[in-house]
C-alpha positions in Angstrom: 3.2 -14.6 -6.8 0.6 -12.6 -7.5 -2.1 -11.2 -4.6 -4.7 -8.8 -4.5 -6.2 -7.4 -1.7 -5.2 -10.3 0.5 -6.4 -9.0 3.7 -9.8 -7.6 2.4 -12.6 -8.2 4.9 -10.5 -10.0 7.8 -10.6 -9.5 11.3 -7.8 -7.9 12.8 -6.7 -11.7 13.8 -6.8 -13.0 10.9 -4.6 -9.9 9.4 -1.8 -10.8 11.3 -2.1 -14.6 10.4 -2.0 -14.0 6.4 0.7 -11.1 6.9 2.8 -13.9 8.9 2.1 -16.3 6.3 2.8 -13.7 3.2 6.3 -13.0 4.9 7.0 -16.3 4.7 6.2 -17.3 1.4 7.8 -14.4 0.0 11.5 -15.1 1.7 12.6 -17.2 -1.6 10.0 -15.5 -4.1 8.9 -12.2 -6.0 5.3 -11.4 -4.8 3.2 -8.5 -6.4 0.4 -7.5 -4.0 -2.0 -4.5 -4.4 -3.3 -3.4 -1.0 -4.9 -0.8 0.9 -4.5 -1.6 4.3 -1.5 0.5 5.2 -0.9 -1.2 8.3 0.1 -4.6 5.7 2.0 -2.7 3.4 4.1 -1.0 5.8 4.7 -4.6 7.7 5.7 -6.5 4.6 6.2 -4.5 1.4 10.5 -3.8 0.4 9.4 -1.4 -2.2 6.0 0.2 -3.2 4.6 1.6 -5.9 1.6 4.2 -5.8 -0.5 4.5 -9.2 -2.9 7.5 -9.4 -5.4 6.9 -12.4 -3.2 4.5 -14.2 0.1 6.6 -13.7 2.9 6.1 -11.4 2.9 9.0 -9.0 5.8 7.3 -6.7 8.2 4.5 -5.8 10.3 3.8 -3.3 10.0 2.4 0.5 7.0 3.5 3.0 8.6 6.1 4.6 9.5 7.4 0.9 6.1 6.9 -0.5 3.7 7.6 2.4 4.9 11.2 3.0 5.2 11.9 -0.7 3.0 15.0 -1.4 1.5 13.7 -4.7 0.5 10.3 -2.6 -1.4 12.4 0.3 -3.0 14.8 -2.3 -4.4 11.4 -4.5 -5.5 9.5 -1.6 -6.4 11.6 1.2 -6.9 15.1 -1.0 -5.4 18.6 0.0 -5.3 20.2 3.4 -6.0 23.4 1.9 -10.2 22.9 0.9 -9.3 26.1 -1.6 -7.3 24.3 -3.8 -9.9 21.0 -4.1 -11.6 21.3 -7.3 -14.9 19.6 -7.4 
C-alpha cells in the first residue's frame, strides 16, 4: 500500500484515529508512506528512509535516522549560522 501524506491537515484527534487504523492495516502488508509529521513516523514506521534532493541521505530506524547529522543539517539546517550558505 501506498500513502502519502496521510495525516496532512488533521486535527490532532483525527491523527491518532488514521495512525491506529494504518497500524492495523499494515500487520499483514508492505505500506510505503511519505510523511512529515514526526510524531507518525516515529509511532508507526519499522524502517525509514530520508531523501535530500532526490538522494538517499539515510536509512535505518528513528532513533538511527533522526539524529543522523546529514538528516538535521537537510531538514532543520546547521547550528553553526557560519557554515549556512545562502
Amino acid at each position: 500500500m501506498l500513502l502519502d501524506e496521510p495525516t496532512q491537515g488533521m486535527g490532532h484527534e483525527d491523527v491518532d484515529r488514521v495512525m491506529e487504523l494504518i497500524k492495523r492495516v499494515a500487520e499483514d502488508r508492505t505500506v510505503l508512506m511519505v510523511e512529515h509529521n514526526m510524531r507518525v513516523v516515529s509511532t508507526i514506521a519499522g524502517r525509514i528512509t530520508v531523501l535530500s534532493r532526490g538522494a538517499v541521505i539515510a536509512e535505518g530506524d528513528y532513533g538511527t535516522v533522526s539524529n543522523d547529522p546529514q538528516v538535521i543539517e537537510a531538514y532543520i539546517g546547521t547550528s553553526n549560522p557560519e557554515e549556512e550558505m545562502w
